[in-house]
LUMMIGU-71227 format. One line per field, with one value per residue (C-alpha): residue number from 0; x, y, z. Coordinates in Angstrom, 1 decimal. Example, Ala and Ser with C-alpha at 12.3 -4.5 7.8 and 13.67 -1.06 7.14 Angstrom:
# LUMMIGU-71227
seq	(0	1)
u	(12.3	13.7)
v	(-4.5	-1.1)
w	(7.8	7.1)
This chain:
# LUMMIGU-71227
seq	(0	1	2	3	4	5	6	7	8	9	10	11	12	13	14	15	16	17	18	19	20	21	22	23	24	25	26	27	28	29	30	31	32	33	34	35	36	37	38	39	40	41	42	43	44	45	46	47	48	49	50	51	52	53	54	55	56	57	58	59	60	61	62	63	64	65	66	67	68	69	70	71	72	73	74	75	76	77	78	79	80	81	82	83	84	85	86	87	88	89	90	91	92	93	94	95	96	97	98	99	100	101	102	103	104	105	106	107	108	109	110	111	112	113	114	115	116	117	118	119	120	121	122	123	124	125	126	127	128	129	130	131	132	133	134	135	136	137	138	139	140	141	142	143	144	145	146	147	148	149	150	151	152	153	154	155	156	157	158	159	160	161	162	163	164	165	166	167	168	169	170	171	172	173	174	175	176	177	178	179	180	181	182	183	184	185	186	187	188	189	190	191	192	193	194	195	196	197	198	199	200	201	202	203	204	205	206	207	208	209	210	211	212	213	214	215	216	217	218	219	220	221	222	223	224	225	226	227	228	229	230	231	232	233	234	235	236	237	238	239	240	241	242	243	244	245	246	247	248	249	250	251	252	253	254	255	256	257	258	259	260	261	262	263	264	265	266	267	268	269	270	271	272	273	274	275	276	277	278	279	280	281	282	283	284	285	286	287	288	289	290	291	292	293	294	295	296	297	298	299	300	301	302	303	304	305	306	307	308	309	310	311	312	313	314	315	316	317	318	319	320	321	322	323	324	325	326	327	328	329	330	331	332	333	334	335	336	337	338	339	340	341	342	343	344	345	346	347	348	349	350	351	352	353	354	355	356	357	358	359	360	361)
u	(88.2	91.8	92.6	90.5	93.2	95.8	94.4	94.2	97.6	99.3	97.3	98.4	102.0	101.9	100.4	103.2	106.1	105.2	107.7	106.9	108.9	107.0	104.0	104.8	106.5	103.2	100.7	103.7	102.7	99.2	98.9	101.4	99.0	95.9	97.9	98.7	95.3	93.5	96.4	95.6	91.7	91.9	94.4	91.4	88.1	90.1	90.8	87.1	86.1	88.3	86.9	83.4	84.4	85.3	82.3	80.1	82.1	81.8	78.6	77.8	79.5	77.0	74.1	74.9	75.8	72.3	70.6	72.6	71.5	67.6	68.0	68.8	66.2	63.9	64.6	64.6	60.9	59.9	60.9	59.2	56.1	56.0	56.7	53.8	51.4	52.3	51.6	48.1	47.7	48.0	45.8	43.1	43.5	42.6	40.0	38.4	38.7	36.7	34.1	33.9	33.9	30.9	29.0	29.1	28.2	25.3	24.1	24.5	22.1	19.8	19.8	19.5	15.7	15.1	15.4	14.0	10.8	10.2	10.0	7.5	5.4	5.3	4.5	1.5	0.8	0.2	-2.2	-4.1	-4.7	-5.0	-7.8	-9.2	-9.5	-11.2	-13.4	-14.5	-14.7	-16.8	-19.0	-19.2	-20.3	-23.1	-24.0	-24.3	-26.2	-28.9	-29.3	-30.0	-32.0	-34.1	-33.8	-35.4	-38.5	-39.0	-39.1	-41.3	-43.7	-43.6	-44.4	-46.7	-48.5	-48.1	-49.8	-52.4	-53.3	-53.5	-55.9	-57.4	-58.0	-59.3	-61.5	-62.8	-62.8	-65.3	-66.8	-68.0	-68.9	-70.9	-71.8	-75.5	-75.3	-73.0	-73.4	-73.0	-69.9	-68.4	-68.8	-66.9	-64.7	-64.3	-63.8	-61.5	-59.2	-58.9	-58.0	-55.2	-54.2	-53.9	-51.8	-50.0	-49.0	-48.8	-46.1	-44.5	-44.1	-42.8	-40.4	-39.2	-38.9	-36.8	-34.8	-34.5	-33.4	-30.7	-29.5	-28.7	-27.5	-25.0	-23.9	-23.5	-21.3	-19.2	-18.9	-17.7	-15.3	-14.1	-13.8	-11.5	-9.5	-8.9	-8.3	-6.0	-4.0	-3.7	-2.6	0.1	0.6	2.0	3.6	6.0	6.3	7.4	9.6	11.4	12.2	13.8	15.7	16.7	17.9	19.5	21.3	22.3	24.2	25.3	26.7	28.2	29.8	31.2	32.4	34.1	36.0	37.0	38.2	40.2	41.5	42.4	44.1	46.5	46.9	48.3	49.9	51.7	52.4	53.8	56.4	57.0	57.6	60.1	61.7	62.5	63.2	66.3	67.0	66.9	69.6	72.0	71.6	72.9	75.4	76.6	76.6	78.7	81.1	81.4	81.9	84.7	86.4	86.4	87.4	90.3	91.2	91.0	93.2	95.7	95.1	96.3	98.9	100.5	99.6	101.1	104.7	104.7	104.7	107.1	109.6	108.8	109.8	113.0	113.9	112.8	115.1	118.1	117.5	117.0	120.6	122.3	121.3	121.9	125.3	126.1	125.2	127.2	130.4	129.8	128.8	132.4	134.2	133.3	134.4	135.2	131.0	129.4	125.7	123.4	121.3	117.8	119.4	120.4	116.4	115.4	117.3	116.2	112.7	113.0	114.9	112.0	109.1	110.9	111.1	107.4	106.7	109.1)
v	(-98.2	-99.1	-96.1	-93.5	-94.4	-93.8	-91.2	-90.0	-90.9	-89.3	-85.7	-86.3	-87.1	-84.0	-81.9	-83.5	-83.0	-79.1	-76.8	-74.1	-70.9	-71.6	-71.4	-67.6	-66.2	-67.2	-65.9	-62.6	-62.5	-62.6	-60.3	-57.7	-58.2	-57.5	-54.2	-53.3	-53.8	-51.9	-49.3	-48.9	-49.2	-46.2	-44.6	-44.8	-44.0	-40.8	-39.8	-40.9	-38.9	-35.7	-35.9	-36.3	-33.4	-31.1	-31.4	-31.3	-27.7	-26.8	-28.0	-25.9	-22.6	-23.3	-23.5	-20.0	-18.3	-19.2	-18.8	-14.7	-14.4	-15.8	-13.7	-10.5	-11.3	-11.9	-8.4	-6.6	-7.9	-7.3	-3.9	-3.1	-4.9	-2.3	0.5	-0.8	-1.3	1.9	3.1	1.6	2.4	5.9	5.7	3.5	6.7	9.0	7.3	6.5	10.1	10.9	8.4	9.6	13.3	12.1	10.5	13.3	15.3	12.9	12.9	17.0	17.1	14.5	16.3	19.7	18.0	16.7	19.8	21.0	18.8	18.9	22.7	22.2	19.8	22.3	24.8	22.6	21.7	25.5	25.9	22.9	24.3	27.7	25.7	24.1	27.3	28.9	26.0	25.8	29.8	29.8	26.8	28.9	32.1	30.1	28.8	31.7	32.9	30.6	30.8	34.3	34.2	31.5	34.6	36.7	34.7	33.7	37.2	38.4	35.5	36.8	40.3	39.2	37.0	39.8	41.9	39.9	39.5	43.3	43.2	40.4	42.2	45.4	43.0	41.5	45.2	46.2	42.7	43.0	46.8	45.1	41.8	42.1	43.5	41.3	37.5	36.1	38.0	37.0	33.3	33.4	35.7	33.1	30.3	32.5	33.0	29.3	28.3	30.8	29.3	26.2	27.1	28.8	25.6	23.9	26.5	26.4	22.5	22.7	25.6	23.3	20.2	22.1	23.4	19.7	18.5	21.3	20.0	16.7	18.1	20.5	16.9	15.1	17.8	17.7	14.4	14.6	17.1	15.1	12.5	13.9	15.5	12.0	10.9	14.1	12.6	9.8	10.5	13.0	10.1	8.1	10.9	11.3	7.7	7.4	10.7	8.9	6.1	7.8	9.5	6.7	5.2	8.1	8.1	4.6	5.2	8.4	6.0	3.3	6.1	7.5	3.6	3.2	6.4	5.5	1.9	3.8	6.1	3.2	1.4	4.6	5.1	1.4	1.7	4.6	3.1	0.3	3.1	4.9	1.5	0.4	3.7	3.4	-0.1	1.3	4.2	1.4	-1.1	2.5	3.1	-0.6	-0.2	3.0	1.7	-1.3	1.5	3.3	0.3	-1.0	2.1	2.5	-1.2	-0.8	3.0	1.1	-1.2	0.9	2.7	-0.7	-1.4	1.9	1.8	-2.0	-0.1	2.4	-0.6	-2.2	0.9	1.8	-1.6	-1.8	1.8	0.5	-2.9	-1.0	1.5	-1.3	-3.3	0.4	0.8	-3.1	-3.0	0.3	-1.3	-4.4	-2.0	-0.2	-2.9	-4.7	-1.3	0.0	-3.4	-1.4	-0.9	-3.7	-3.3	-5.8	-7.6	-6.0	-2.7	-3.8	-5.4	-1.8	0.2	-2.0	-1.5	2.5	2.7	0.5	2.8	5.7	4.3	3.5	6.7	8.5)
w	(6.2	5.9	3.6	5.8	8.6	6.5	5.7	9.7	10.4	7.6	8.7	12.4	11.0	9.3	12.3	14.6	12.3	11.9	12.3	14.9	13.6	10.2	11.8	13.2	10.2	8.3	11.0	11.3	7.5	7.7	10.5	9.4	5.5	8.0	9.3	5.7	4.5	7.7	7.0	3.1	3.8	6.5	4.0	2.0	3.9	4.8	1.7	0.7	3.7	2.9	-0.5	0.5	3.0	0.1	-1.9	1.3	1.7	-2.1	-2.3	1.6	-0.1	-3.2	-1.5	0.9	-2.1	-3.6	-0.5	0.1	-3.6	-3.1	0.4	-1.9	-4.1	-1.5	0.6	-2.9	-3.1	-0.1	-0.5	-3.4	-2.3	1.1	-1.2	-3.6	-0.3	1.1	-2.4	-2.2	1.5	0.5	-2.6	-0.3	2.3	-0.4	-1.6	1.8	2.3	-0.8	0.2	3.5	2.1	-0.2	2.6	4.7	2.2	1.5	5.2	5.5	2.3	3.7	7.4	5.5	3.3	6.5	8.2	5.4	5.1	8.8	8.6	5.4	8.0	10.8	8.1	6.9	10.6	11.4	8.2	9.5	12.8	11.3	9.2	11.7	13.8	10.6	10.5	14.2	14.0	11.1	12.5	16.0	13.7	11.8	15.2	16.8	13.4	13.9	17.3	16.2	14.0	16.2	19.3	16.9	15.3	18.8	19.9	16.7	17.8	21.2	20.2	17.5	20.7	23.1	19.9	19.7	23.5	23.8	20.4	22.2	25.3	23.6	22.0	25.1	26.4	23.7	23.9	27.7	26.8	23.9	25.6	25.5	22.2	20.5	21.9	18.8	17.7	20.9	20.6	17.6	18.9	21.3	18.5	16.6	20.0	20.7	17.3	17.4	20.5	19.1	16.3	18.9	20.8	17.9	16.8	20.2	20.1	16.3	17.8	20.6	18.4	15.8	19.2	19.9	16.1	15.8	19.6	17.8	14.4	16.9	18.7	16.0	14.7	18.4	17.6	13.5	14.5	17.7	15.4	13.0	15.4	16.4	13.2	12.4	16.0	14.9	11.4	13.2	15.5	12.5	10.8	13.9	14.2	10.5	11.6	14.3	12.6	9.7	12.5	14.2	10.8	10.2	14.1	13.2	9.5	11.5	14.7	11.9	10.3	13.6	14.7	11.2	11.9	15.7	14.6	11.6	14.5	16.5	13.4	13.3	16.6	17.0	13.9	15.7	18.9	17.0	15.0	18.5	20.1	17.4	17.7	21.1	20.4	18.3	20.7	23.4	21.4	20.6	24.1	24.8	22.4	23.3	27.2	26.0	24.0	27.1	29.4	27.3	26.8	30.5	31.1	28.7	30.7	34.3	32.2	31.5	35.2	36.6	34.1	34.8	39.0	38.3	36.3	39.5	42.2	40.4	39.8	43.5	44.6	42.5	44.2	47.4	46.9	46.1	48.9	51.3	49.8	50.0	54.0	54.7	53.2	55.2	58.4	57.7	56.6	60.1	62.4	61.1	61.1	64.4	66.7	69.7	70.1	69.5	68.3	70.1	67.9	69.3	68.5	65.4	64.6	66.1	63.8	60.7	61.4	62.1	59.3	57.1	58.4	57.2	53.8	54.2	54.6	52.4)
């Protein structure tokens, strides 16, 4: 404990026994080494910093040069690649023009066999009506053949009947003349005449039930050909169906055709507008440029307007000035020359200002 006060005291000895202008040189020293220090470390950092500075630039001046050179590189491509596509654009034209050349010649061979085959249908659609008319013709003629031939058995069986009455009648002339002479001839007479008539009903009801048959064998022909003729519609019925669609097929390859070749239109017009308006985007910029030419060449000619209107002001004033000094000094040469009359001062004021407008308006 003893020697930890000692210890104490010999530290506050020393504190008290310091020498004060020791103390500042040494914090003099270490400040003015802290200046010398900061000085050599900025020193330093600058030169750090104008080094790194240099290289940024070098390494700046590098990189344009490779970026003008990729630039270059880059433009050169590009313009061979649009001379290339214009290349192929053309070639693509030609060809689309070939292929569209082909189609159309395609479509004007299938609309000529078209015209072609409807022309072969109407053809075959006149020789079936001209066979049907030979058909219904013919029919009429065996018709009209039959019913002939029917007139005349019916009219041989009349006469043959009308014969036979008048026989009949002669023999029931000579059969009353001989009635009392001949009873038994005229009973069978009699028998003879009724049998006939029988067969002649009989023929008349087998003439009326053929009548009848051939009625039904004429309807049921009506009704054959009515049904064919329906058939024949309906078949034509199809057949123009089957016609219109191919023509509406053909309308709409025809209409896809047309649209291709509108929006191939619109692709070159827009194509052109875009051209036109990039030309009058240039024309518009030389225009601008030329408007700027002209608008500094006649900035720099009022320029010059002023500069000289500013060199005749001044030359004017300087004649003025000297004009003015010549007059003033006259005046005060004759105003102390001539004491005998006295100018008064108004007068004096008077004659300054006549003579000032005059020089205003010389």
């Amino acid at each position: 404990m003893a020697r930890k006060g000692n210890k104490k005291n010999k530290k506050l000895l020393k504190i008290i026994n310091l020498d004060p202008s020791q103390k500042i040189r040494e914090t003099k020293n270490k400040i003015f080494n802290f200046f010398e220090n900061y000085k050599k470390e900025k020193e330093k950092a600058i030169a750090r910093s104008e080094k790194k500075k240099k290289l940024e630039e070098k390494k700046e001046l590098i990189r344009e040069k490779k970026e003008a050179k990729k630039n270059k590189l880059n433009q050169i491509k590009e313009e061979k690649r649009q001379i290339l596509a214009q290349k192929k654009l053309v070639i693509d034209n030609e060809k689309q023009l070939r292929k569209n050349e082909e189609i159309r010649r395609k479509v004007e061979a299938k609309r000529i066999k078209i015209e072609q085959q409807k022309i072969k249908d109407e053809e075959k659609r006149k020789i079936r009506e001209d066979a049907l008319r030979l058909k219904e013709e013919e029919q009429r003629l065996k018709m009209l053949e039959r019913q002939r031939a029917r007139e005349e058995k019916i009219r041989i069986k009349e006469e043959a009947i009308k014969a036979k009455k008048i026989e009949s009648q002669k023999k029931r002339d000579e059969k009353e003349k001989e009635r009392q002479e001949q009873n038994r001839l005229k009973e069978i007479e009699r028998n003879n005449r009724l049998d006939e008539e029988q067969k002649l009903r009989e023929a008349a009801r087998k003439l009326k039930y053929e009548e009848e048959k051939l009625r039904e064998t004429e309807n049921r022909l009506r009704n054959l050909e009515i049904e064919r003729q329906q058939e024949m519609q309906r078949q034509l019925l199809k057949e123009q169906a089957e016609q219109r669609a191919k023509e509406q097929e053909l309308r709409e390859k025809e209409e896809k055709i047309k649209a291709a070749e509108q929006e191939r239109f619109l692709r070159e017009k827009e194509r052109a507008e875009r051209e036109e308006e990039l030309k009058k985007e240039e024309e518009k910029q030389k225009k601008i440029e030329e408007e700027k030419e002209i608008a500094l060449k006649q900035k720099a000619e009022e320029e010059e307007r002023i500069k000289q209107e500013n060199q005749r002001i001044k030359e004017w004033e300087e004649k003025f000035d000297q004009e003015q000094k010549i007059r003033e000094e006259e005046l005060i040469r004759k105003f102390y020359s001539d004491n005998s009359k006295p100018i008064p001062e108004e007068n004096e004021a008077k004659n300054l200002g006549e003579n000032s407008n005059d020089q205003d308006k010389n």
